[in-house]
N, C-alpha and C positions, 0 to 999 in steps of 0.2 A: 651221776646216777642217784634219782631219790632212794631215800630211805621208808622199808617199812617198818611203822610201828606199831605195838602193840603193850600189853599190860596185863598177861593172865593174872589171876586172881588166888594163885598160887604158888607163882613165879615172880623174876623182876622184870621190872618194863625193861622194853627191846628196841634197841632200831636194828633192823636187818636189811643190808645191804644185795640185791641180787640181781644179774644179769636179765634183760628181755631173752637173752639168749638159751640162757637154763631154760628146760622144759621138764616135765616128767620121763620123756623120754631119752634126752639126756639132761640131769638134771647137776649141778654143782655141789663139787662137796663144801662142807660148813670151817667156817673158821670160826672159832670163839674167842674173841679177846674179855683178858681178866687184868683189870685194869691195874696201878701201884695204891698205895696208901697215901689219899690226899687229893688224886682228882681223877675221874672216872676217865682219863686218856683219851678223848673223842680225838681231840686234835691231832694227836699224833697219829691215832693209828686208822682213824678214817680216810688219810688221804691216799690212804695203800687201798682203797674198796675197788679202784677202775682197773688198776691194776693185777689186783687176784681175781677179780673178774676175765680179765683177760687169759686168764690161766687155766679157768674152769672150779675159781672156790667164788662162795658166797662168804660174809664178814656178816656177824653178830654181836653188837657191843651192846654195854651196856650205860644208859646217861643217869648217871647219878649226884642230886644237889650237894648232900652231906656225902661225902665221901670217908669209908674208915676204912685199916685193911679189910682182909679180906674174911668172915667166920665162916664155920661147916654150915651154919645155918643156910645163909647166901649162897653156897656152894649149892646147897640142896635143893635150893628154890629154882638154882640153875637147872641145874638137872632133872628134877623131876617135876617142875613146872614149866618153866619156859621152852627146854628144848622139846618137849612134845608138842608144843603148838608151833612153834617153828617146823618142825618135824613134818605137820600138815601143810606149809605153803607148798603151791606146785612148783618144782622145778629145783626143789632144795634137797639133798641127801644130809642128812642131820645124824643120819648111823655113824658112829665111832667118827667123830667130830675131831679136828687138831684143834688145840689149845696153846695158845697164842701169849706170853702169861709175862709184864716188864716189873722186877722189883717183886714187890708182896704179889703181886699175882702170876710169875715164874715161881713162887715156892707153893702156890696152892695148887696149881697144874701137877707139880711134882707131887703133891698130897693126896690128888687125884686120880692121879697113873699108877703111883701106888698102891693105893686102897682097892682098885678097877682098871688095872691097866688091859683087857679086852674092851673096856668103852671105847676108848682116844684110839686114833689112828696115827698120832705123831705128836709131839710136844713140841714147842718154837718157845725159847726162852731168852729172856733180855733181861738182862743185870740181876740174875739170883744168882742161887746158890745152891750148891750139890750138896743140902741137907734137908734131913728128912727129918717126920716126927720120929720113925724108926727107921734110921739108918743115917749114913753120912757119907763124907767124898771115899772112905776107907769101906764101909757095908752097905755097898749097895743093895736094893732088891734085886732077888735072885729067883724067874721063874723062868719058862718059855714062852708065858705070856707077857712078862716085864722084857722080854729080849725081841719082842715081834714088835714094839715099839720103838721108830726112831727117834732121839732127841737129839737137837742141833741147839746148842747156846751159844748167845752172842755176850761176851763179857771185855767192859773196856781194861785195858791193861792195867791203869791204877788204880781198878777198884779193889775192895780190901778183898773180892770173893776170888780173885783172878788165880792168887795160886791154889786155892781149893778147885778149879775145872782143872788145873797141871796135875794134881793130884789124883781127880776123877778120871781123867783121859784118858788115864792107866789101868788104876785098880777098876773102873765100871765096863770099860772093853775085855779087862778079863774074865769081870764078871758074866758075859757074855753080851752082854747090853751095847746094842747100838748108837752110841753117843759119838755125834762130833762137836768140837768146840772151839769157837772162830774169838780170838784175843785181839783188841783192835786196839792198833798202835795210839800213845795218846791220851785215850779215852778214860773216863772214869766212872762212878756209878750213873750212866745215865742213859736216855736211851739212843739206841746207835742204830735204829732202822731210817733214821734220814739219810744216812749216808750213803750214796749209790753202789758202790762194795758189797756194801751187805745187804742191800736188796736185791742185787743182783746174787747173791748167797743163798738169799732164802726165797727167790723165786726160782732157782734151780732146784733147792730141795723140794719145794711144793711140787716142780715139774717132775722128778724122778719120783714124787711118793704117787702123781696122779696115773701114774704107770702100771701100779700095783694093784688087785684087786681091794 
């Protein structure tokens, strides 16, 4: 499936991946990937595009030379440049977007859901961490609109964050907050969406969230 791109002038350049199939009439919802600290992820997470395709999401990444984590700035640019001109291609729902987020860009998702948890429709996390600029795996945010959000993390077992999701999978479901958390045997900080397990994980959660208004 080609990629469209583009470059608002306010925003970061884009490749947006979408179905001939999306239409306005039914159109796909948006996935946003945020990339780790070091290289803008195209490889990995682009080859999941035919795939959430086939699901009824479109993929939004972003191709970055210099790659650094992640600032609010870039965060901003995201949001209030780029995804409104994605927002206009036909056949794309770009309203309350899932955020897609491995390493430094699962903690900016989470910084995001936070600050605006009514934007995001879902958060998809790989190898963060259940901390916040204000809160952590013990205080989570606490609304009804931080609780209409689900989050699913993927954390390998030896990474140093694993027993802070054991610790979240408690205290954040009490908080009311919809979090599941898949620990995968093995594994260590990295990213675990190659693994057919957990794609098959997180293309159920996309199927059960596409359910939903």
């Amino acid at each position: 499936m080609p990629a469209r791109t583009g470059a608002p002038a306010n925003g970061l350049p884009y490749r947006l991946f979408v179905s001939k199939q999306a239409t306005p009439e039914h159109p796909h919802r948006l996935v946003v990937w945020l990339h780790p600290t070091g290289t803008d992820g195209l490889t990995l997470v682009e080859p999941l595009a035919d795939a959430l395709a086939a699901r009824g999401y479109a993929l939004l990444t972003f191709p970055r030379e210099h790659v650094q984590g992640w600032s609010g700035a870039n965060a901003n640019r995201v949001m209030l440049g780029t995804l409104p001109e994605v927002a206009r291609v036909p056949g794309v729902d770009a309203e309350r977007p899932v955020l897609l987020g491995f390493s430094a860009g699962a903690q900016m998702a989470l910084e995001l859901w936070s600050a605006r948890p009514d934007a995001f429709r879902a958060l998809v996390l790989v190898a963060g961490a259940p901390r916040l600029s204000h809160g952590d795996e013990h205080a989570p945010p606490r609304s009804p609109a931080h609780a209409r959000v689900p989050l699913l993390s993927f954390i390998g077992e030896t990474d140093g964050s694993a027993p802070l999701w054991r610790t979240a999978l408690e205290s954040w479901r009490a908080a009311g907050l919809r979090l599941d958390s898949r620990e995968v045997p093995g594994q260590g900080h990295t990213w675990l969406l190659s693994q057919p397990h957990e794609q098959m994980a997180l293309f159920q959660f996309l199927a059960e969230l596409s359910q939903t208004p």
